[in-house]
C-alpha positions as CSV (number, residue, x, y, z in Angstrom):
1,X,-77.4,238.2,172.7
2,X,-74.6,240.8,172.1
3,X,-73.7,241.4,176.0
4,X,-76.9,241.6,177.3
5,X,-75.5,240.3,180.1
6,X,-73.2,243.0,180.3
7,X,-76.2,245.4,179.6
8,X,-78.1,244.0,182.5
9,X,-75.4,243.9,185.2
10,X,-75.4,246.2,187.9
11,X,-72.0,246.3,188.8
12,X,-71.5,249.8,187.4
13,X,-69.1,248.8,184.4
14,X,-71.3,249.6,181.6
15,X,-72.6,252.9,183.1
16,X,-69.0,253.9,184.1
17,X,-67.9,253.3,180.4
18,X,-71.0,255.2,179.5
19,X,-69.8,258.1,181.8
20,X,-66.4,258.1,180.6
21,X,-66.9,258.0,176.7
22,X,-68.7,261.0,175.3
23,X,-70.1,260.2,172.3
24,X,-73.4,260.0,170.0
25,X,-74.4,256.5,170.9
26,X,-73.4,256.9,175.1
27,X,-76.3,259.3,175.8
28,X,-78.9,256.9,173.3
29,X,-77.9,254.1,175.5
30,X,-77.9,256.0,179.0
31,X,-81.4,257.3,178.6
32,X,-82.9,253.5,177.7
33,X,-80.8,251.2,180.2
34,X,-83.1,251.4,183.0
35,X,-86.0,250.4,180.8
36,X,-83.8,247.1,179.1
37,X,-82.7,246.1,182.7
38,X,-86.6,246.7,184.1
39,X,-88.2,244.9,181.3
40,X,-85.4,241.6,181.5
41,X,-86.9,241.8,185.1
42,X,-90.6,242.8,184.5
43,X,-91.4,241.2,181.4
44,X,-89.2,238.0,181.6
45,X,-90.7,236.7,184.4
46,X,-93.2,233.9,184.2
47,X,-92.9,233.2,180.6
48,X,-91.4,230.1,179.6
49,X,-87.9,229.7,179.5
50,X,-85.1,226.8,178.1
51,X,-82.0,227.2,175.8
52,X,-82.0,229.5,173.4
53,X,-79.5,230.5,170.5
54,X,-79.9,234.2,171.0
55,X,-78.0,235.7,167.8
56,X,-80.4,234.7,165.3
57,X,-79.4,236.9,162.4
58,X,-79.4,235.9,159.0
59,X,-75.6,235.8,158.6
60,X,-75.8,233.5,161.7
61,X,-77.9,231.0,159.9
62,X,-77.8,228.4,156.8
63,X,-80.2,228.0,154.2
64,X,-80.5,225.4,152.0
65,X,-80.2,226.6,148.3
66,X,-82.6,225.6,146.4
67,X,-85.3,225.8,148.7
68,X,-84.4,228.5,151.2
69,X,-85.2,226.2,154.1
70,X,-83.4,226.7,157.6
71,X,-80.4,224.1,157.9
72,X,-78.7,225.0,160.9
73,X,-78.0,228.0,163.0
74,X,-74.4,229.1,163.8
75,X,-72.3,231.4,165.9
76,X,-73.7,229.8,169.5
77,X,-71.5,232.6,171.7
78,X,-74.6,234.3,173.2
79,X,-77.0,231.1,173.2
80,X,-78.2,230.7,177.0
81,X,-81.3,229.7,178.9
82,X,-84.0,232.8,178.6
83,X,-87.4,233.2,177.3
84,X,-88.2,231.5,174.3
85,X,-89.5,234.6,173.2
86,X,-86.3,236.4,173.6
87,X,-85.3,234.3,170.7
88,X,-87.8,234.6,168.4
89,X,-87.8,238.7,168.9
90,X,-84.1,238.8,168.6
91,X,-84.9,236.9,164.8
92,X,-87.4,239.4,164.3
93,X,-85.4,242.2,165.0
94,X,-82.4,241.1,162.6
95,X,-84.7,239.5,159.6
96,X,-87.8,241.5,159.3
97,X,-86.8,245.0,159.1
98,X,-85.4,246.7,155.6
99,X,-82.0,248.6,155.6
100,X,-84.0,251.5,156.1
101,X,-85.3,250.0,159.1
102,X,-89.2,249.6,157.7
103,X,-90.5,247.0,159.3
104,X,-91.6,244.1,156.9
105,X,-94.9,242.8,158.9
106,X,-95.1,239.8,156.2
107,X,-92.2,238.9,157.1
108,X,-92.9,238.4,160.6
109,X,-96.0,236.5,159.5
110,X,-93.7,234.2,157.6
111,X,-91.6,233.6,160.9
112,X,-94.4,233.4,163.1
113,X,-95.9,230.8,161.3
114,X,-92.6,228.7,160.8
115,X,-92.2,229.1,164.5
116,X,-95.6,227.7,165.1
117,X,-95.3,224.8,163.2
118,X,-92.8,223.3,166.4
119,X,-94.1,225.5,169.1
120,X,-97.2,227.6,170.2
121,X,-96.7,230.8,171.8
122,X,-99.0,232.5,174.9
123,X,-100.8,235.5,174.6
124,X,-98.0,237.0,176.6
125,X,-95.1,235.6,175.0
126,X,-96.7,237.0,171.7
127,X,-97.3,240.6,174.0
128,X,-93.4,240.7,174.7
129,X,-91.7,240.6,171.3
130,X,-92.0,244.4,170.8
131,X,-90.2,245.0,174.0
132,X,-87.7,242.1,173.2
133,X,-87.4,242.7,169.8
134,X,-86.3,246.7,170.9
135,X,-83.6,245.5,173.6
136,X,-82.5,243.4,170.8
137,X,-82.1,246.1,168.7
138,X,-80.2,248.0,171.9
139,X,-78.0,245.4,172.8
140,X,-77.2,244.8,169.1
141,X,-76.0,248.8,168.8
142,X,-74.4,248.5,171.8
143,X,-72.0,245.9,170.4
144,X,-71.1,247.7,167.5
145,X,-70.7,250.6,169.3
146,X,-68.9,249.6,172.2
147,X,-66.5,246.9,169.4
148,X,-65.5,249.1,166.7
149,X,-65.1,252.5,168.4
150,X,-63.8,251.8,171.9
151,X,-62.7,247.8,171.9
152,X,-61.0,248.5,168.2
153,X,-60.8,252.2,167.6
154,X,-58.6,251.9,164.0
155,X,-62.0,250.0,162.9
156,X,-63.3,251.2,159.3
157,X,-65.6,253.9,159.8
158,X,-68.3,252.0,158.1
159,X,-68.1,249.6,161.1
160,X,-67.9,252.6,163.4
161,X,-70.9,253.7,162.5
162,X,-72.8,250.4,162.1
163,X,-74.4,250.9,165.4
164,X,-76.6,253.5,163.8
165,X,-78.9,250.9,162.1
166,X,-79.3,249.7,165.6
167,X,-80.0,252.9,167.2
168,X,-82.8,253.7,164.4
169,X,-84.2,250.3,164.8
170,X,-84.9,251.6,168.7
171,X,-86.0,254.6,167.7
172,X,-88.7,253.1,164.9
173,X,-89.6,250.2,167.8
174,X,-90.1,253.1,170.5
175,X,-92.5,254.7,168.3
176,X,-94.0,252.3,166.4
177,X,-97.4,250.2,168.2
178,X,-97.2,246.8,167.3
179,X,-99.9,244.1,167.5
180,X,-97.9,240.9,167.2
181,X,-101.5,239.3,167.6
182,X,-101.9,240.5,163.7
183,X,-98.9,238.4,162.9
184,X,-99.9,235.1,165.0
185,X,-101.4,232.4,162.5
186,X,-105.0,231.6,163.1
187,X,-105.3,229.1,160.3
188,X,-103.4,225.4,160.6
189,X,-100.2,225.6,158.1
């Protein structure tokens, strides 16, 4: 999911582009790396793992018209075997959030309970999507970041600044307390 990898190597690449480029987004990142890196370590161990697509925003899927049902997903460049949860909080993070970066809890209730219709989650797969659903949100700004102002610097300055969404979305995550218990369906769909 947008060079998570990348994120969670220690081979001092990321930190020594970090240290090299001064600008708004460097610091952001700097100050939260040791927390994605620990919680890829920390949280994803012990919960169930297998392939994953890992870029499931909405431009990354297809719906069918009439109904809005899922068809297929596309853009498989960052699928790879992780937690299952990964995925799910990296679809939360891109589809239940306004531009404004609110987040839409029905939404999430409306995910959630596609999701369980094919797959039940444990009590702490459901306890890590607020992490996972953040480092999504920081390896997402990241990307932008990293593409459009140091891979392509001529980039429109609408893209430039694209990683800001992202950076919010951490922010809002960091301070927001999330129960994803209160999204879990209890009834049978």
């Amino acid at each position: 999911m947008c060079n998570t990898g990348e994120l969670l190597s220690e081979d001092g690449a990321v930190d020594k582009l970090l240290a090299e480029v001064h600008a708004s987004f460097a610091p952001f990142l700097q100050e939260r790396l040791h927390r994605f890196r620990t919680l890829y370590g920390a949280t994803a161990t012990g919960l169930p793992t297998g392939f994953i697509h890992g870029d499931a925003y909405l431009d990354n899927a297809l719906f069918e018209p009439s109904e809005g049902r899922l068809l297929a997903l596309i853009d498989w460049e960052d699928s790879c075997v992780a937690p299952f949860a990964l995925d799910l909080a990296v679809c939360l993070s891109a589809a239940a959030f306004t531009a404004d970066n609110e987040l839409l809890a029905e939404r999430c209730k409306h995910v959630l309970a596609g999701y369980a219709t094919r797959r039940e989650l444990s009590s702490a797969e459901l306890a890590s999507l607020p992490d996972f659903m953040w480092a999504a949100a920081l390896a997402c700004g990241f990307y932008r970041w990293r593409e459009f102002n140091v891979n392509k610097p001529d980039s429109a300055d609408e893209a430039k600044t694209s990683y800001r969404i992202m950076q919010r979305r951490c922010e809002a995550l960091e301070a927001m307390v999330l129960n994803p218990s209160d999204w879990w369906p209890t009834a049978t769909l």
